[in-house]
DOVOZA-478860 format. One record per atom (N, C-alpha, C, O, CB): x, y, z; residue number from 0; residue in three letters; atom name. Coordinates in steps of 0.001 Angstrom, whole numbers. Glycine has a CB too. Layout:
N
SITE_X_Y_Z_NUM_ALA_CA .
...
END
This chain:
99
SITE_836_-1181_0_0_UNK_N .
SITE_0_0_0_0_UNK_CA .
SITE_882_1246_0_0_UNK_C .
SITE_1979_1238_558_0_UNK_O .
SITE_-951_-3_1214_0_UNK_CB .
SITE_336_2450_-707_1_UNK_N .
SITE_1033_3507_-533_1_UNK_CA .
SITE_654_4634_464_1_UNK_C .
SITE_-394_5187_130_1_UNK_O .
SITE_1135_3941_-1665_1_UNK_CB .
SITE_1159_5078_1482_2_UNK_N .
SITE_934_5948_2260_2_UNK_CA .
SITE_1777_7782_1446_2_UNK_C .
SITE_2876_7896_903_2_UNK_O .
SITE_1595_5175_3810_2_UNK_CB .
SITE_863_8731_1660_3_UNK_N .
SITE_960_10051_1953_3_UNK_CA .
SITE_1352_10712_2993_3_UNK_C .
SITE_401_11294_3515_3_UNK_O .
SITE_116_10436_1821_3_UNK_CB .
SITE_2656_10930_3694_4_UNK_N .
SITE_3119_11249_4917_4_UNK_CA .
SITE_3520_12816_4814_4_UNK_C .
SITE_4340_13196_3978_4_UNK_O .
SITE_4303_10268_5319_4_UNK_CB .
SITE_2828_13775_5798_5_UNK_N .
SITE_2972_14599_5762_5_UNK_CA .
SITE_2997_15400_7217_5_UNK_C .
SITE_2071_15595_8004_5_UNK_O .
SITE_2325_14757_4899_5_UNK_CB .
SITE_4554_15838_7298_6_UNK_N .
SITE_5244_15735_8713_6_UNK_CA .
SITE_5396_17138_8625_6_UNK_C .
SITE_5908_17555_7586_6_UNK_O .
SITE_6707_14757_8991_6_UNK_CB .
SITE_4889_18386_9939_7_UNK_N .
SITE_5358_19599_10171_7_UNK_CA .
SITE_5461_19663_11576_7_UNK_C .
SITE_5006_19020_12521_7_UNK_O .
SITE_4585_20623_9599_7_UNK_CB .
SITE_6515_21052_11355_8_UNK_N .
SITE_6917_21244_12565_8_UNK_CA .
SITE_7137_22732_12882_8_UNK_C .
SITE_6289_23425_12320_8_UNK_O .
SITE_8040_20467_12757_8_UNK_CB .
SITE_7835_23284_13460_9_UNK_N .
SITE_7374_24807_13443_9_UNK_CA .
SITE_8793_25329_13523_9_UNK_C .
SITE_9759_24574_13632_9_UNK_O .
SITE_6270_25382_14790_9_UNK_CB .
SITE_8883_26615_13468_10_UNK_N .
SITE_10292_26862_13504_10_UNK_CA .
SITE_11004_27025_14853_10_UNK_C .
SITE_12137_27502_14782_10_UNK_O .
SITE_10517_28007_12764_10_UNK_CB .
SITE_10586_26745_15942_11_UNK_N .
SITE_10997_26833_17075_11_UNK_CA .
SITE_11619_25236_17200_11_UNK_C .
SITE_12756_24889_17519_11_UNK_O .
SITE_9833_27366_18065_11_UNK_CB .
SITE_10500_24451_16847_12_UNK_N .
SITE_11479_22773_16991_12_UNK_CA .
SITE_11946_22415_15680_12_UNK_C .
SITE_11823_21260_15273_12_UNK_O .
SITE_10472_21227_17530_12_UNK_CB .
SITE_12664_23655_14739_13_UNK_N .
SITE_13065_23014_13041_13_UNK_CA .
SITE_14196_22218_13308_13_UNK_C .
SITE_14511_22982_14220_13_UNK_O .
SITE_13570_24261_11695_13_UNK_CB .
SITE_14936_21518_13332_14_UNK_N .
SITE_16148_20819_13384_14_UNK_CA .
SITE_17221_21260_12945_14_UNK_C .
SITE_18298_20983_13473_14_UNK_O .
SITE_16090_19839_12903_14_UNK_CB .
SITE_17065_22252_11590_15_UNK_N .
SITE_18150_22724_10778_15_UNK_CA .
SITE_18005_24396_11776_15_UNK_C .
SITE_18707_25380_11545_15_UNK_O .
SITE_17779_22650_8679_15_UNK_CB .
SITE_16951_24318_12834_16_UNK_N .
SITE_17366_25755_13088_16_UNK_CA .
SITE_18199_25943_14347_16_UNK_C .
SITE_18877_25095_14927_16_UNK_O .
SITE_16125_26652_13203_16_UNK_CB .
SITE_17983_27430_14703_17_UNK_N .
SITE_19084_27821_15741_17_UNK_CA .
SITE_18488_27322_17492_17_UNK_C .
SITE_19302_27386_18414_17_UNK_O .
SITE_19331_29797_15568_17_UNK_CB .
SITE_17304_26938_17713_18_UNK_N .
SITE_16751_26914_18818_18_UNK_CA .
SITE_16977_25660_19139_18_UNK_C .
SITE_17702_25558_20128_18_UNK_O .
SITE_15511_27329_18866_18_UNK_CB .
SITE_16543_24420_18562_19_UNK_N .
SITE_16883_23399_18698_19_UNK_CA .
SITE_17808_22301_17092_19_UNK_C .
SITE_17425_21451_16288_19_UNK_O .
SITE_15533_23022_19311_19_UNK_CB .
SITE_18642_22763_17281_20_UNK_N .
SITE_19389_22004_15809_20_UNK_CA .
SITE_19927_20749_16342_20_UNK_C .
SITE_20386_20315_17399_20_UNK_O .
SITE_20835_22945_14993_20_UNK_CB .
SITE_19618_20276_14906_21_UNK_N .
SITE_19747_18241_15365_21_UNK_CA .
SITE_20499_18301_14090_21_UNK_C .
SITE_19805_18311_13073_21_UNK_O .
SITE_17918_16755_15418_21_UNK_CB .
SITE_21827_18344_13944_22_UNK_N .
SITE_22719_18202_12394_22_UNK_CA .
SITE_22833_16692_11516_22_UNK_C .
SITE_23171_16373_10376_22_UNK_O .
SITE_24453_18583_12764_22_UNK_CB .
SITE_22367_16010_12695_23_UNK_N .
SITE_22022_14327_12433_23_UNK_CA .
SITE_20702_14262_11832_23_UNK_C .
SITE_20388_13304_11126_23_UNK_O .
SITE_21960_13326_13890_23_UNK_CB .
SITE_20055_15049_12027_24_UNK_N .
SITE_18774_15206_11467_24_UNK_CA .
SITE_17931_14284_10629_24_UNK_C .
SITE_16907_13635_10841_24_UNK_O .
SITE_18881_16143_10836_24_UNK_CB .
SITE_18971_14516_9290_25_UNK_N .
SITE_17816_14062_7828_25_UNK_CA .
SITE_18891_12856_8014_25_UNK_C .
SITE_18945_12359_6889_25_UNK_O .
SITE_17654_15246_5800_25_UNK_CB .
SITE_19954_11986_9032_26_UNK_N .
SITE_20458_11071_8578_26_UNK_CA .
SITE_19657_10356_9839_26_UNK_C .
SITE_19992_9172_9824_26_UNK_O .
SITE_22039_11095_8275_26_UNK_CB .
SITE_18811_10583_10830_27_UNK_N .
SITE_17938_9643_11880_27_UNK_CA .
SITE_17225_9235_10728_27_UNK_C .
SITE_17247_8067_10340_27_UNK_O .
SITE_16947_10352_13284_27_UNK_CB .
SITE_16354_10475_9947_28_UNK_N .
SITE_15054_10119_9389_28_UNK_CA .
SITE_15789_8997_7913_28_UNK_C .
SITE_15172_8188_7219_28_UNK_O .
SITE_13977_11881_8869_28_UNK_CB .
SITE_17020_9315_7866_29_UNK_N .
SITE_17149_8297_6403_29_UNK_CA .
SITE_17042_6874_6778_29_UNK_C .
SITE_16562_5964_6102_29_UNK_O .
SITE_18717_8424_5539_29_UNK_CB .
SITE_17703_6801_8283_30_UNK_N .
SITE_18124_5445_8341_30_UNK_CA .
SITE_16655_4826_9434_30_UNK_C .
SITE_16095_3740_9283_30_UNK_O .
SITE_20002_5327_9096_30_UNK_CB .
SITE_16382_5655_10265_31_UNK_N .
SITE_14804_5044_10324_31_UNK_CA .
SITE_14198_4415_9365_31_UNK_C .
SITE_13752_3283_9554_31_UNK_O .
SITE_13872_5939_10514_31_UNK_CB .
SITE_14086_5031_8213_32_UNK_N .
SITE_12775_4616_7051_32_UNK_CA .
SITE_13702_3703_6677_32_UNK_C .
SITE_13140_2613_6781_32_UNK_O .
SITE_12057_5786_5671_32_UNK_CB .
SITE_15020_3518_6228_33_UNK_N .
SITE_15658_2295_5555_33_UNK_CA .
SITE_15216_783_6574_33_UNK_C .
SITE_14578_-207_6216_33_UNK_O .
SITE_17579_2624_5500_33_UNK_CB .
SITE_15955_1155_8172_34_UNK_N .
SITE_15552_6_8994_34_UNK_CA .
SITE_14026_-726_9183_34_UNK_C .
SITE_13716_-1812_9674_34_UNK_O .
SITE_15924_436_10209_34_UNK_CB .
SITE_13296_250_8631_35_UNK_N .
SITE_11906_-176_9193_35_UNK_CA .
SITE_11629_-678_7791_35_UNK_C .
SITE_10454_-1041_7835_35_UNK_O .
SITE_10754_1081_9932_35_UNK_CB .
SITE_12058_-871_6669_36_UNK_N .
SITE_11949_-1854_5818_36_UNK_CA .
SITE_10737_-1200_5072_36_UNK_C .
SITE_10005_-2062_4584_36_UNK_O .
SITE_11792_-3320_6474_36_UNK_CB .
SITE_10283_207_4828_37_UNK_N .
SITE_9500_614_4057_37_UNK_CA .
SITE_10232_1078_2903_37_UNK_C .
SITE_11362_1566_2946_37_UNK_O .
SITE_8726_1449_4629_37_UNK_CB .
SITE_9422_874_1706_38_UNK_N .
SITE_10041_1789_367_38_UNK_CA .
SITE_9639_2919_305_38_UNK_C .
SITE_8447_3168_480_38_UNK_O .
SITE_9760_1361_-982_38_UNK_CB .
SITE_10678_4005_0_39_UNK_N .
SITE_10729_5399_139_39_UNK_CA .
SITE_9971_5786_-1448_39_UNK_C .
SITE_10888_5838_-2268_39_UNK_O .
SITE_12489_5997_448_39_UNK_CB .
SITE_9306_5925_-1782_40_UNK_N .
SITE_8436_6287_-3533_40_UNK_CA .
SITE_8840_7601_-3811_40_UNK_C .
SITE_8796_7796_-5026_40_UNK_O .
SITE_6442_6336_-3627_40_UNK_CB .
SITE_9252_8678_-3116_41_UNK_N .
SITE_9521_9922_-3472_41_UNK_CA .
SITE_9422_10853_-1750_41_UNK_C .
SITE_8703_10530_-805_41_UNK_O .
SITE_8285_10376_-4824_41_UNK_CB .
SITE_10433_12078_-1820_42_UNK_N .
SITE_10093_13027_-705_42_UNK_CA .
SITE_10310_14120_-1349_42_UNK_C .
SITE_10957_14141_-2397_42_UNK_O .
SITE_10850_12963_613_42_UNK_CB .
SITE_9805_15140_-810_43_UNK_N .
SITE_9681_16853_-926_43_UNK_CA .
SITE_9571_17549_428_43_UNK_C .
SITE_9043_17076_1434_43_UNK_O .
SITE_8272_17345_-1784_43_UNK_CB .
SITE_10154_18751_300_44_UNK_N .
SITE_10246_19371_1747_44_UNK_CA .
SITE_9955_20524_1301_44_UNK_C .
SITE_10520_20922_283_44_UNK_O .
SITE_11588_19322_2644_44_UNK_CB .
SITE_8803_21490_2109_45_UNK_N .
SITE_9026_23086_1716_45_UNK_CA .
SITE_9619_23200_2753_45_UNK_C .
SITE_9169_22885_3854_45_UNK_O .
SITE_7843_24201_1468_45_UNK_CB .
SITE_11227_23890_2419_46_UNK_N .
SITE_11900_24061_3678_46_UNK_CA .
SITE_11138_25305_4234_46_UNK_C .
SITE_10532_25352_5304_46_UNK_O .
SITE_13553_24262_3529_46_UNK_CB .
SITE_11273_26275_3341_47_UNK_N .
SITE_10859_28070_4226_47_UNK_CA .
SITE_9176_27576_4819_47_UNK_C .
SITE_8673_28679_5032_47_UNK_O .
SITE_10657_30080_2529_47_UNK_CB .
SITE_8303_26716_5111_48_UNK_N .
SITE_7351_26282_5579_48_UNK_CA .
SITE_7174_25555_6596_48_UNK_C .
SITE_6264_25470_7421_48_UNK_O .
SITE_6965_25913_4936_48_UNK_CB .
SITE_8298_24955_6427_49_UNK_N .
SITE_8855_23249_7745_49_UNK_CA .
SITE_7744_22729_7737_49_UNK_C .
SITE_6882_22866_8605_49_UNK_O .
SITE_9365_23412_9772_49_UNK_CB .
SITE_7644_21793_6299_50_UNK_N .
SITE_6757_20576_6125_50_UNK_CA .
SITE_7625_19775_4653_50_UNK_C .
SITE_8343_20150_3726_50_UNK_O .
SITE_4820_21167_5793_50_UNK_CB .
SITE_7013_18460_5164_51_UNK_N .
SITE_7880_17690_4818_51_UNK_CA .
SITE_6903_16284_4047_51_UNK_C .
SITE_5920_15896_4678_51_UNK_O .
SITE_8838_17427_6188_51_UNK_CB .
SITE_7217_15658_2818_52_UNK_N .
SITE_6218_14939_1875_52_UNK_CA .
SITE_6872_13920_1891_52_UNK_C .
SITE_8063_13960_2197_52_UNK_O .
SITE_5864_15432_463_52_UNK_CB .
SITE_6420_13087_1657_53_UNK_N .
SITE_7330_11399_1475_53_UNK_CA .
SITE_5775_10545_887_53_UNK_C .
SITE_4587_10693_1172_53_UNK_O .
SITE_8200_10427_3673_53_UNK_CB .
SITE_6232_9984_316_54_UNK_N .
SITE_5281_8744_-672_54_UNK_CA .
SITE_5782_7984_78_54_UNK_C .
SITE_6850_8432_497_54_UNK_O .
SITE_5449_8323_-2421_54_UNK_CB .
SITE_5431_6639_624_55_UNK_N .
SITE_6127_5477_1111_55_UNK_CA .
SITE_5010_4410_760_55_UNK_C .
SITE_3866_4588_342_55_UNK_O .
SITE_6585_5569_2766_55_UNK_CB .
SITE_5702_3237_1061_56_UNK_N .
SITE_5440_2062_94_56_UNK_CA .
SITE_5191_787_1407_56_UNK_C .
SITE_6125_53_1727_56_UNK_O .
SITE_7043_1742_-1189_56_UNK_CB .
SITE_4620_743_1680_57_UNK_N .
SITE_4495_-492_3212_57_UNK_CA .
SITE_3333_-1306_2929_57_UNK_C .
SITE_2375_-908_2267_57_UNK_O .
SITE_4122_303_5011_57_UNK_CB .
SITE_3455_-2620_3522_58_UNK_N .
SITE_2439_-3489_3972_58_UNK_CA .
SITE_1931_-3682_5492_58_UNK_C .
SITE_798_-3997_5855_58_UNK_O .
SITE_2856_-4645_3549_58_UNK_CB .
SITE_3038_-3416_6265_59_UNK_N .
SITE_2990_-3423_7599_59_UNK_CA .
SITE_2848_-1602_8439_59_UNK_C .
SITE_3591_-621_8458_59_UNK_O .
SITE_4457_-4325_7954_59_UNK_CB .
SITE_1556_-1907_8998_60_UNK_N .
SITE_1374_-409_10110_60_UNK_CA .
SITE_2642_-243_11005_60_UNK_C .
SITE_2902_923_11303_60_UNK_O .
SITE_-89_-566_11382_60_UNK_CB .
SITE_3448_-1179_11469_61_UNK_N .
SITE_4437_-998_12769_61_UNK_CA .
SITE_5321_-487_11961_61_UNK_C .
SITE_5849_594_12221_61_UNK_O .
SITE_4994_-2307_13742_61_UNK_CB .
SITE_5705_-1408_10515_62_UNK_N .
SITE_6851_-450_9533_62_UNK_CA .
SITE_6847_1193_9557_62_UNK_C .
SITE_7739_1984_9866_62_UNK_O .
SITE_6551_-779_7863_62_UNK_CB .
SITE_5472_1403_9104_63_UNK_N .
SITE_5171_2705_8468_63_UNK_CA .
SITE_5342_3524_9797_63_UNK_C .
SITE_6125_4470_9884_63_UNK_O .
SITE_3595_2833_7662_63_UNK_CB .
SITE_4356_2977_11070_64_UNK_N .
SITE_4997_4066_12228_64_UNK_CA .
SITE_6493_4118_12576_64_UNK_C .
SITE_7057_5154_12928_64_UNK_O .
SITE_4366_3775_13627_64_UNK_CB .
SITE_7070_2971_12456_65_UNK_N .
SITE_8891_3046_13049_65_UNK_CA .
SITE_9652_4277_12534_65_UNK_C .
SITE_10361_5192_12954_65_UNK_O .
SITE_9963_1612_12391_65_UNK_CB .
SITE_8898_3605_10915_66_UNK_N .
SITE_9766_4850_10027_66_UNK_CA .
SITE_9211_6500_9994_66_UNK_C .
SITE_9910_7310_9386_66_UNK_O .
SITE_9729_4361_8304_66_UNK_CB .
SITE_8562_6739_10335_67_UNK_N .
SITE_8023_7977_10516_67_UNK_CA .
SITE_8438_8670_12162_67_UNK_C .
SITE_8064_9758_12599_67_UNK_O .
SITE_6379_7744_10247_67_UNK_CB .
SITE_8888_8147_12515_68_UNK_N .
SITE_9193_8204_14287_68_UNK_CA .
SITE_9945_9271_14331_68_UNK_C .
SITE_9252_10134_14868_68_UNK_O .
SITE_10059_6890_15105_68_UNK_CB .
SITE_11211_9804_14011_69_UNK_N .
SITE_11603_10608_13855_69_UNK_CA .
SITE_10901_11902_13540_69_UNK_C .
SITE_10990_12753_14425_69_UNK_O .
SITE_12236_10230_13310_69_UNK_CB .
SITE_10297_12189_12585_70_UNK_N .
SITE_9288_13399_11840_70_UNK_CA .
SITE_8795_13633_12938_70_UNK_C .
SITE_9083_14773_13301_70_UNK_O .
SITE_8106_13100_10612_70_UNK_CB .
SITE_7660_12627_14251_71_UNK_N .
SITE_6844_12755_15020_71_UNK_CA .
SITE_7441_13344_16263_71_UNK_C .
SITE_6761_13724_17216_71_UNK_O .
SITE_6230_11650_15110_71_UNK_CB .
SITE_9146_13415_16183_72_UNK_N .
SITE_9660_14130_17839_72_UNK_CA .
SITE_9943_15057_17570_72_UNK_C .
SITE_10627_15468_18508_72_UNK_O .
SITE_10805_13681_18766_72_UNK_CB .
SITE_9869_16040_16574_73_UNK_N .
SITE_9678_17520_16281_73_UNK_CA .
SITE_8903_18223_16088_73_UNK_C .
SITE_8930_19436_16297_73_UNK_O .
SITE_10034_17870_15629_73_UNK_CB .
SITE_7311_17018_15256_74_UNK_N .
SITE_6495_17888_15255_74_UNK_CA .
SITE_5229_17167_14868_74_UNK_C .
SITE_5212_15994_15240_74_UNK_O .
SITE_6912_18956_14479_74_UNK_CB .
SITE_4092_17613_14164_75_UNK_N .
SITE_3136_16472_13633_75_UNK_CA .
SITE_3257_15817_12053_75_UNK_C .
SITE_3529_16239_10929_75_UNK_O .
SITE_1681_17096_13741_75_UNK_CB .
SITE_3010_14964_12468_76_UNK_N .
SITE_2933_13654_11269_76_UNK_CA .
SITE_1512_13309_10612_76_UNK_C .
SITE_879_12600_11394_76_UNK_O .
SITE_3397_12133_12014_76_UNK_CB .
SITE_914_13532_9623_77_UNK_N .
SITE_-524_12786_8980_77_UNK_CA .
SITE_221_11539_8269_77_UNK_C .
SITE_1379_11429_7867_77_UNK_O .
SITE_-1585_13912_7629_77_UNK_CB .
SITE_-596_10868_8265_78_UNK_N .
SITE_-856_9578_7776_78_UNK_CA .
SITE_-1552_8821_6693_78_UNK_C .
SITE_-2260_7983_7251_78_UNK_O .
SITE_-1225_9221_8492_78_UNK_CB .
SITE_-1701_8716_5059_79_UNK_N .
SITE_-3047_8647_4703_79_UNK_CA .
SITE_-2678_8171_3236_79_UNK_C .
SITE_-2057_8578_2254_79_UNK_O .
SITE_-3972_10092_4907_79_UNK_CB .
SITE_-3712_6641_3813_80_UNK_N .
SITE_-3140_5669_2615_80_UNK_CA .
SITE_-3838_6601_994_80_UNK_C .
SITE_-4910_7194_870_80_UNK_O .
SITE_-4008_3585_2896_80_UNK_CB .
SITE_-2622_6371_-118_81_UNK_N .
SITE_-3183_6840_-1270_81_UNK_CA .
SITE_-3127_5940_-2040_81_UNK_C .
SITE_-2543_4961_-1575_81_UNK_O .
SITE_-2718_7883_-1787_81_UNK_CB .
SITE_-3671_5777_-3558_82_UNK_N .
SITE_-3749_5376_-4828_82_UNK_CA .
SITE_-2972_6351_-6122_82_UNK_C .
SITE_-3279_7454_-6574_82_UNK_O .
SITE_-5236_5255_-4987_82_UNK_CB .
SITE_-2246_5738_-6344_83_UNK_N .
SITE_-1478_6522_-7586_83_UNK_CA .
SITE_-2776_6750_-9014_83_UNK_C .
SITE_-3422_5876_-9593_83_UNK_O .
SITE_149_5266_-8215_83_UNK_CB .
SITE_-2780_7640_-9136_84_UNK_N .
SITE_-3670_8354_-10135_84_UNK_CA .
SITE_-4443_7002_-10957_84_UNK_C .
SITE_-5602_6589_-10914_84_UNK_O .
SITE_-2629_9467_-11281_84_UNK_CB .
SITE_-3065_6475_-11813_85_UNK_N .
SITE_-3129_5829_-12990_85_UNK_CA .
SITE_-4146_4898_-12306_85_UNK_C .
SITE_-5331_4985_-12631_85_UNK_O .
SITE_-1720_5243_-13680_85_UNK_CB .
SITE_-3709_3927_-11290_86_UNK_N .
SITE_-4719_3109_-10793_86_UNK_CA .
SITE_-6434_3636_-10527_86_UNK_C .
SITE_-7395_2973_-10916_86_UNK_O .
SITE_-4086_2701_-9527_86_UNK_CB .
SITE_-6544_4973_-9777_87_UNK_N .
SITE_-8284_5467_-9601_87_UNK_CA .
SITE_-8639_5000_-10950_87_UNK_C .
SITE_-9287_3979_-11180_87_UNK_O .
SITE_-8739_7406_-9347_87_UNK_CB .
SITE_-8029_6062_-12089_88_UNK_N .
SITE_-8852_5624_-13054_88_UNK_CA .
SITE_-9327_3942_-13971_88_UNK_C .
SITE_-10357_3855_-14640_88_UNK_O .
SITE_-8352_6458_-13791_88_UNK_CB .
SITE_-8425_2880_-13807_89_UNK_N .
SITE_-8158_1827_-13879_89_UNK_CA .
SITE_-9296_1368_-13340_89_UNK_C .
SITE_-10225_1020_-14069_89_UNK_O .
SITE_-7041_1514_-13443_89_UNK_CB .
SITE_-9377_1302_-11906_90_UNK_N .
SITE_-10331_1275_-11310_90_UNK_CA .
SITE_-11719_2061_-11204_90_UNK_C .
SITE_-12739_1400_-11010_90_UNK_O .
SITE_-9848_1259_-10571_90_UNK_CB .
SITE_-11782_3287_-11311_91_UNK_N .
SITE_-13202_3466_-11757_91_UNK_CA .
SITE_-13583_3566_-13000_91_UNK_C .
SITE_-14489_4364_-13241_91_UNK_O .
SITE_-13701_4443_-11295_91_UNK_CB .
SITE_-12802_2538_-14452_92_UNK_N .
SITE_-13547_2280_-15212_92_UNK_CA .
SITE_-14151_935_-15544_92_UNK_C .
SITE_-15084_601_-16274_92_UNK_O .
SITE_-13099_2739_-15957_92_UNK_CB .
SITE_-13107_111_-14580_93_UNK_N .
SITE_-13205_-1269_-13916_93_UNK_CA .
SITE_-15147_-1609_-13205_93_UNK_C .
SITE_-15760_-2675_-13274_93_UNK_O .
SITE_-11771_-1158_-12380_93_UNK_CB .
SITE_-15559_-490_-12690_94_UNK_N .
SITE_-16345_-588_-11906_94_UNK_CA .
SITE_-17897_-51_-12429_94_UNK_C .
SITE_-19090_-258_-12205_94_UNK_O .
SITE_-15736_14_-10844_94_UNK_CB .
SITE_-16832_944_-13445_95_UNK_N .
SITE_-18419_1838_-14364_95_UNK_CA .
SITE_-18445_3036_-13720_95_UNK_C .
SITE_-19632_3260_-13482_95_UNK_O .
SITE_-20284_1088_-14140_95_UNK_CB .
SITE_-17712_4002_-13275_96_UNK_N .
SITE_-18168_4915_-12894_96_UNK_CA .
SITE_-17601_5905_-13787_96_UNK_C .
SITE_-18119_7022_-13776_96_UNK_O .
SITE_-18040_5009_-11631_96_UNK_CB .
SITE_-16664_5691_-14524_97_UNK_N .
SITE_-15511_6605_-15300_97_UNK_CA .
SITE_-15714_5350_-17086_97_UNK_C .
SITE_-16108_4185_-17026_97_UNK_O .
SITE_-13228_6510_-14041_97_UNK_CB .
SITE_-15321_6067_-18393_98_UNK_N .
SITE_-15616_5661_-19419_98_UNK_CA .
SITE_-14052_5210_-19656_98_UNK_C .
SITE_-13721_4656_-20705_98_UNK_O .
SITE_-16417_6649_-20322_98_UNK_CB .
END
């Protein structure tokens, strides 16, 4: 399944900032998501926003939380399984709702 992960945080707990900086930072969150055995599908960050995008690729809920664990001690994390485009339509013409 593909999950939509979408992790913010504010600039008081940014990691790359001056209040609380974590320079290990984006190498917790690399090697979290590697150990927890999820596939990474794509990430994006608006840095000047402090929010953060990741596609990920899991079968297992404990995977998907391990690897997100990091994102969640700075700030909030959503969660929210998606469908890649190509498939909706696949599927809602599969079904009759789309031509």
């Amino acid at each position: 399944m593909l999950f939509m992960v979408v992790a913010r945080h504010s600039a008081e707990s940014c990691p790359a900032g001056t209040v609380r900086p974590d320079k290990g930072f984006a190498a917790k969150v690399e090697e979290s998501m590697k150990k927890s055995g999820v596939k990474e599908i794509a990430g994006y960050s608006d840095v000047p926003g402090h929010v953060h995008y990741f596609v990920l690729e899991t079968d297992s809920n404990t995977a998907l939380n391990n690897a997100v664990e990091p994102l969640r001690l700075v700030g909030d994390v959503t969660i929210t399984p998606v469908l890649k485009w190509s498939d909706v339509v696949v599927w809602a013409k599969q079904i009759g709702i789309q031509k």
